[in-house]
N, C-alpha and C positions, 0 to 999 in steps of 0.2 A: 644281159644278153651277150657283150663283149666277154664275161666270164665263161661265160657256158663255151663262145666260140674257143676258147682257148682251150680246155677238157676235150671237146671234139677234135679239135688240131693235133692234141697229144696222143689221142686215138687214131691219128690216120687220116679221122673225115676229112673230104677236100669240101676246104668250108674258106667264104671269100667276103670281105666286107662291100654292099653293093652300094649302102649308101648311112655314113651315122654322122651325126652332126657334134662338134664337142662344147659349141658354145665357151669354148675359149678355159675349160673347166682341166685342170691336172690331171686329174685322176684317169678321166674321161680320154684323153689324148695318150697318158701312160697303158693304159689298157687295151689301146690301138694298136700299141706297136708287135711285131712280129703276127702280127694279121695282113692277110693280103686283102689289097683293097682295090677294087674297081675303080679304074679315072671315074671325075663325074663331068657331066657333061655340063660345057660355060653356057648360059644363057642370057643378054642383053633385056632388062625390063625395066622399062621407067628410069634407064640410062645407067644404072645398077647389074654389076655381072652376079647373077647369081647360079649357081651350085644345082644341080638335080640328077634324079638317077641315071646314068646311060644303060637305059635298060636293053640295047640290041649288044651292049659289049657284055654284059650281065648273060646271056642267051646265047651266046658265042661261043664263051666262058664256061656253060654248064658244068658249072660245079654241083659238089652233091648240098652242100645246104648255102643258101645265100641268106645275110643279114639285111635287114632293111629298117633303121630307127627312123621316128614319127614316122609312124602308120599313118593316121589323121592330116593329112599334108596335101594340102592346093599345091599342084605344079605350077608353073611359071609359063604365063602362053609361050606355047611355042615348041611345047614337052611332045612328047607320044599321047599321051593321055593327060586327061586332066585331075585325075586325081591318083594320088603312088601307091592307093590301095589297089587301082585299075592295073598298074603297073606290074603288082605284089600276085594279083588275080590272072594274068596272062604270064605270069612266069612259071605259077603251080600247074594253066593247061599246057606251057609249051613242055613242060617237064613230066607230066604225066600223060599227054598225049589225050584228055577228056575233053570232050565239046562240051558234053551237057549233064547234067543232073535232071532225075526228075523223079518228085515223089507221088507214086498211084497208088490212092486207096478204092475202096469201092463198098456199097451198106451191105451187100450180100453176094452168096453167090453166084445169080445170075445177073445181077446188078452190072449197068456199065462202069468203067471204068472212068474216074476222076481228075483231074491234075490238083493236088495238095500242096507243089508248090514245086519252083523250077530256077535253075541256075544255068550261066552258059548262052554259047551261040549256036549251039548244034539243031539237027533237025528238029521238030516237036515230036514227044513218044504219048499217043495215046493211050497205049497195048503195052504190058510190059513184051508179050517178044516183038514188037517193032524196034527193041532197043537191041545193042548190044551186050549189054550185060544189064540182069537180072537180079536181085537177090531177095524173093519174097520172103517176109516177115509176118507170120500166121497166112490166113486164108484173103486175108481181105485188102494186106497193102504191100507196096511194091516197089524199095528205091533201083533206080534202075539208069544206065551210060550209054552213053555214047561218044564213039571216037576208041580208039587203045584200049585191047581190051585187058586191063591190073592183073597182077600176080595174086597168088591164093591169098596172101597173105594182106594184100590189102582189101580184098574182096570182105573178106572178115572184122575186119575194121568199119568196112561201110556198111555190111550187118549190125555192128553195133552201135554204129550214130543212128541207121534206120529204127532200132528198137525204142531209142532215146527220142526220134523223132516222132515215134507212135504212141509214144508218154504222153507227149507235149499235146500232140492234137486231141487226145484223150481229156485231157486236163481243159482245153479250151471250149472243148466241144460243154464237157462237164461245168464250166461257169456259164459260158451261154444258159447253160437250160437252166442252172439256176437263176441267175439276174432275171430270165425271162416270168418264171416261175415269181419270183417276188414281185415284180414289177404287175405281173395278174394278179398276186394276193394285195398289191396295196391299191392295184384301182379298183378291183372287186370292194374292197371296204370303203373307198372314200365313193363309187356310186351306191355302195347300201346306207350309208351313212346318208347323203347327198339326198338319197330316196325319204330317208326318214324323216331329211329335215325341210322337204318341200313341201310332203304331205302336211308337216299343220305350220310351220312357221310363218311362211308367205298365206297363208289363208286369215290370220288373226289382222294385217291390214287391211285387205278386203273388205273383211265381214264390217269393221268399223265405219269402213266408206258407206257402206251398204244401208247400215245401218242408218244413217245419220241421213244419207240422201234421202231414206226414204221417210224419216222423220221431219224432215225440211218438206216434202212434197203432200205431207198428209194434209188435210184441210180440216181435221176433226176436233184439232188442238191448235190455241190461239197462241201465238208466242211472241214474247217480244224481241227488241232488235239483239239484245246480249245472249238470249238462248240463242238465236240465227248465229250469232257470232261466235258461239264457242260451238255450235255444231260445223259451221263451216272450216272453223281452225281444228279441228278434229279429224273433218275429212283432208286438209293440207299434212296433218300430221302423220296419217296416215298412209297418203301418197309418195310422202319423203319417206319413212320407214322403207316401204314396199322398194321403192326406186334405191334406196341403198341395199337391201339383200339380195335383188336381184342383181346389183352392181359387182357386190362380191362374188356372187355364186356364179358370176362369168368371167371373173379374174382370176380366179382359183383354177377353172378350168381353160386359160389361156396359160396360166401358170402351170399348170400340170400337164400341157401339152408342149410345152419349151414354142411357145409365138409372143411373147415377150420380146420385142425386139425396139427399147426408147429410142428415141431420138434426137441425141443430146448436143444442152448448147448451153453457154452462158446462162446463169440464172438466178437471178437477187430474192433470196429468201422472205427481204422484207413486203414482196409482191406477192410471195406464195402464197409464207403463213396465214395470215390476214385473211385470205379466203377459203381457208382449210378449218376456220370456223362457222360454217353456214350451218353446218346440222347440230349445234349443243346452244342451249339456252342464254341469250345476255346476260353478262356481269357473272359468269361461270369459267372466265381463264383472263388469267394477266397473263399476258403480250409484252415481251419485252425482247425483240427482232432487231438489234439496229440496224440503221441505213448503212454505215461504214464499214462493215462484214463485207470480206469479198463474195465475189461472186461463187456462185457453185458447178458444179460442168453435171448436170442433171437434164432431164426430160419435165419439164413446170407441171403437165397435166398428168400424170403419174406420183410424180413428187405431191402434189396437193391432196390425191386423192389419199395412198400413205399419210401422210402430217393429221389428213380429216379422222383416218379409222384407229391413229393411235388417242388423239385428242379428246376424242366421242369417248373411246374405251377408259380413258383418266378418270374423266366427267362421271363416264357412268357408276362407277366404283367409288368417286370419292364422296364422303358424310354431307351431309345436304348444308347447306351453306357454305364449304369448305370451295376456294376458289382455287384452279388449277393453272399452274405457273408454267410458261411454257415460254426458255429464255433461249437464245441462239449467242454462241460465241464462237471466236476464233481458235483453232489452234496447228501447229504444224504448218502441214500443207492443206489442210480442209477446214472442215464448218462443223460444230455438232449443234444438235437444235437437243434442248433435256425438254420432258415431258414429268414433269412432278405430282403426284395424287398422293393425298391423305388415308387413303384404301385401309381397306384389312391387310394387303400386301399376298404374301405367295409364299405355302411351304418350296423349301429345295426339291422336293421332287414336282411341282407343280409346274418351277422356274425352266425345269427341264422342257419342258411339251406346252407352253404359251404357246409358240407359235407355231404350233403344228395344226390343219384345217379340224374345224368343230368342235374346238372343245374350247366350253365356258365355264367357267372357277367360279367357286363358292356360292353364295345367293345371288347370282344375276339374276336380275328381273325379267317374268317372262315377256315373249316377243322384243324383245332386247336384243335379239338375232341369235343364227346358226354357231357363231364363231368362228368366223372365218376373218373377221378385220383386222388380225393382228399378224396372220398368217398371211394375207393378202400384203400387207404392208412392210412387213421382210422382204416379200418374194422381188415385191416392185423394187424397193430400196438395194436390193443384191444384184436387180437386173442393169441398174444403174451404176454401179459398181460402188454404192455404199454398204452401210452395215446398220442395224438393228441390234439393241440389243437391252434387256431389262438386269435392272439391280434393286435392291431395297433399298426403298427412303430411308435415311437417318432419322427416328422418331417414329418409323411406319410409315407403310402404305408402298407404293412402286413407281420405280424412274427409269422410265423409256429414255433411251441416248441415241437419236439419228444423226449417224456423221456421214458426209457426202465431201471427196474432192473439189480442193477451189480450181476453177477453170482458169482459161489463157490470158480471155479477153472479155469485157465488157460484152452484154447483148447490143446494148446499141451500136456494135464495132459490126453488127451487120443488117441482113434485115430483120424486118419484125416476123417471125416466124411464132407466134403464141399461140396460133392455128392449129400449127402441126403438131405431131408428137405421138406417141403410143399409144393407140385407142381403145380405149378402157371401154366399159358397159355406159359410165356416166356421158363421157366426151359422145356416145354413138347418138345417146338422147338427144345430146343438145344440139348435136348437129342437124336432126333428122325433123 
């Protein structure tokens, strides 16, 4: 900048330093000299005199180009303004004599006229002729002044910021409709999807309830108390099924709504995990949570129902007898809990799209659900501001990695709050 001032100096221009700071730097200070420079004005803050523009000697002064280094600069109370871009902004109208800016488009030609965007303290211009000066740009938009009305020469200039400016909203208007457009194509698909997968999925627990009550109720077949007992544990198996897909299939859609909003507090993993095993069968995961893991800065009823749907997903993939290891340690500043199965595991394109809504890899069992647990337990985990994420087993099969930030304080540093939290499809159950 002090360069350029100097080429201009040599030219003639009456060109003045208003305000540059040297930071005590050679070069900086050398470069200064044979520049005229505006006093700056002393200002008293926090007992410290410090330095800012005198911008009424600057406007006095009207020179033809004024220097001003850090643009980006808080004035000092006490300034004209508070900020030196304000400063930088009331020097180009006192020097151009312009109140206002103001860009009018409009969708056609009888269409009214728009404000596209506005600068300035001057009157409001609805109409391009309410203004003083005019320069439309095609049929349909119109930057347009007020105050002094420019010479041709600059008039032409604001022609072509207007043209550049009618790119821009061109281009905005143009992603709007796109984003819009995709944002239709992905929820058109996840409710045909959604459609496809209520119509039989959620019906296969049903019919088993169904089924079973009404073999319990028949009086035409005698049974004894272990047929009672496995038809009754059929219809419990049943109702947890059901009560878990409809649990996803309204997490998915509070997740796909952005109302995700936890409620985060202190929270010891070793309280979580433990009950984020209710839906997989005993002596199907080794636990190994210790107590001496910090805490985590999570949402409990969230976090548990995530830990349940990555857990279940191990279980359900891994070779029958094969027991699922599910360890929690320390590291950094957070916690990661690994989730380990003996699985078939996951081609690289498969690893891409896990956790995207409905989609279930390789021979899953049917009524084994839609596919939405592993999708549902990102989403929660991201809303909390941890992370998800799957790798292959060493030997085979897939390793789930939840890591969550450790928090400030112990939960019992307030109150018991195990109540509240982000309410999921399950928590409305159990409330209700």
């Amino acid at each position: 900048m002090l360069a350029e001032a100097h080429r201009r100096v040599e030219r003639d221009t009456d060109c003045v330093v208003a305000f540059a700071e040297t930071h005590g730097r050679p070069r900086t200070e050398a470069l200064l000299t044979g520049l005229e420079q505006v006093p700056h004005r002393r200002l008293e803050h926090g007992g410290v005199t410090v330095a800012e523009t005198d911008l009424d000697a600057v406007l006095a002064r009207r020179p033809r180009v004024a220097l001003v280094g850090e643009f980006a600069h808080a004035n000092a109370p006490g300034s004209r303004n508070a900020e030196r871009r304000q400063d930088v902004e009331e020097r180009v109208r006192e020097a151009s004599g312009i109140e206002s800016a103001t860009l009018l488009e409009r969708a056609g030609d009888v269409e009214p006229w728009t404000c596209a965007g506005r600068a300035g303290r001057g009157r409001p211009v609805e109409r391009p002729e309410d203004a003083d000066v005019q320069v439309p740009v095609g049929d349909h938009m119109a930057p347009t002044l007020t105050g002094r009305v420019p010479p041709a020469e600059d008039r032409r200039v604001l022609a072509a910021f207007a043209a550049q400016a009618a790119v821009v909203l061109d281009r905005r208007r143009l992603r709007e409709q796109t984003d819009r457009a995709l944002a239709l194509a992905e929820g058109n698909r996840i409710r045909t999807t959604l459609l496809a997968a209520v119509s039989h999925d959620p019906r296969t627990p049903p019919a088993g309830i169904k089924a079973a009550v009404s073999s319990l109720r028949s009086e035409d077949v005698e049974r004894s108390d272990e047929d009672r007992a496995e038809l009754l544990e059929g219809i419990e198996d049943g109702a947890d099924r059901l009560d878990h897909l409809v649990g996803n299939l309204l997490d998915t859609f509070r997740l796909h709504t952005g109302t995700v909003t936890p409620l985060m507090r202190g929270t010891d993993l070793d309280e979580v995990v433990p009950r984020a095993l209710g839906g997989v069968p005993e002596h199907t995961v080794v636990l190994d949570v210790p107590e001496t893991l910090p805490v985590v800065d999570a949402d409990p009823g969230p976090l548990e129902r995530a830990m349940a749907n990555v857990i279940e997903n191990a279980v359900k993939y891994s070779p029958p007898g094969e027991r699922v290891p599910v360890a929690a340690s320390a590291f950094a500043d957070g916690v990661e809990v690994r989730v380990v199965d003996r699985g078939p595991g996951l081609s690289d394109e498969a690893e891409g799209r896990i956790f995207a809504p409905f989609q279930r890899h390789g021979d899953a069992p049917r009524g084994s659900g839609v596919g939405l647990g592993l999708a549902v337990a990102r989403g929660v985990t991201e809303a909390m501001g941890g992370t998800l994420n799957a790798d292959d087993t060493p030997g085979g099969g897939l390793t789930m990695t939840l890591t969550l930030r450790a928090a400030d304080a112990r939960p019992e540093d307030g109150p018991d709050d195990s109540g509240r939290g982000l309410v999921t499809a399950q928590d409305e159950r159990r409330t209700s």
